[in-house]
N, C-alpha and C positions, 0 to 999 in steps of 0.2 A: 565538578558537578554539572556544568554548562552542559557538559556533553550526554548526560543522563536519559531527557526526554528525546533524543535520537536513536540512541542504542536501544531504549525502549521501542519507538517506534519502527524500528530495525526489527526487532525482536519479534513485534507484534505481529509485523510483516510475514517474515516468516513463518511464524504458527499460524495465520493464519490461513496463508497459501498452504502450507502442506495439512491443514486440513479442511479446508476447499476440494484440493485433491485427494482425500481420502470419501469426501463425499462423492466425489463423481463416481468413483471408483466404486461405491457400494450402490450406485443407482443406476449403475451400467451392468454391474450383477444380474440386475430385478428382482433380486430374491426379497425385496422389501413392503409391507403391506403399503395400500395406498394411505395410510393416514401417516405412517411411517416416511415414506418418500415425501409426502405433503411438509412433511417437520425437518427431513433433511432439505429439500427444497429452499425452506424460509431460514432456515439456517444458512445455507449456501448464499441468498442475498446477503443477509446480513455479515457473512464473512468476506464477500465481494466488496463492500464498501468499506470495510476496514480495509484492505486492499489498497483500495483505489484512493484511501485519505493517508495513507501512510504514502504511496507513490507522490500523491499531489507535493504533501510535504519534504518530501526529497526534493522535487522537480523546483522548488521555492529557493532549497538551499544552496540547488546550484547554478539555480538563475543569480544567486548572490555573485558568484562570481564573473567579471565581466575582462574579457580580453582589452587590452589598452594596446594602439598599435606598435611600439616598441616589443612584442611577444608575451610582456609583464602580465601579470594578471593583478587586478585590486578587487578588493570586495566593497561592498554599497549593500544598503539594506533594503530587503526588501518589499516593495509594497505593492497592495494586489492590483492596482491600478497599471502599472509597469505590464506592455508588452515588448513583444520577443523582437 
């Protein structure tokens, strides 16, 4: 079950990039009225930042892991303070 809110967040990934992409694609059309585009538009934010919060959260989990100079790899937890 650990593994659960990543597959989800995997998942969410995905649907939401391929309908990001289904947006552009119907506003590269232009067959869409301006209030219509205005709602695909705000929609289009708001699936960019699910996006960009599902990447963040990958990018955390494999900042977990850290090369040890013997080739090993260990993991350490991690915290937002930690940079690269």
């Amino acid at each position: 079950m650990a593994d659960q809110p990543s597959t989800t967040s995997i998942a969410d990934f995905e649907k939401s990039l391929n309908d990001l992409e289904q947006l552009v694609r119907d506003l590269e059309q232009g067959e869409l009225s301006l209030e219509q585009s205005l709602s695909a538009f705000e929609r289009g934010v708001k699936l960019t930042r699910t996006c960009q919060q599902a990447l963040k959260s990958a990018e955390q989990r494999i900042e977990q892991l850290v090369q040890l100079e013997d080739g090993g790899l260990q993991t350490k937890p991690f915290t937002p303070d930690d940079t690269l």
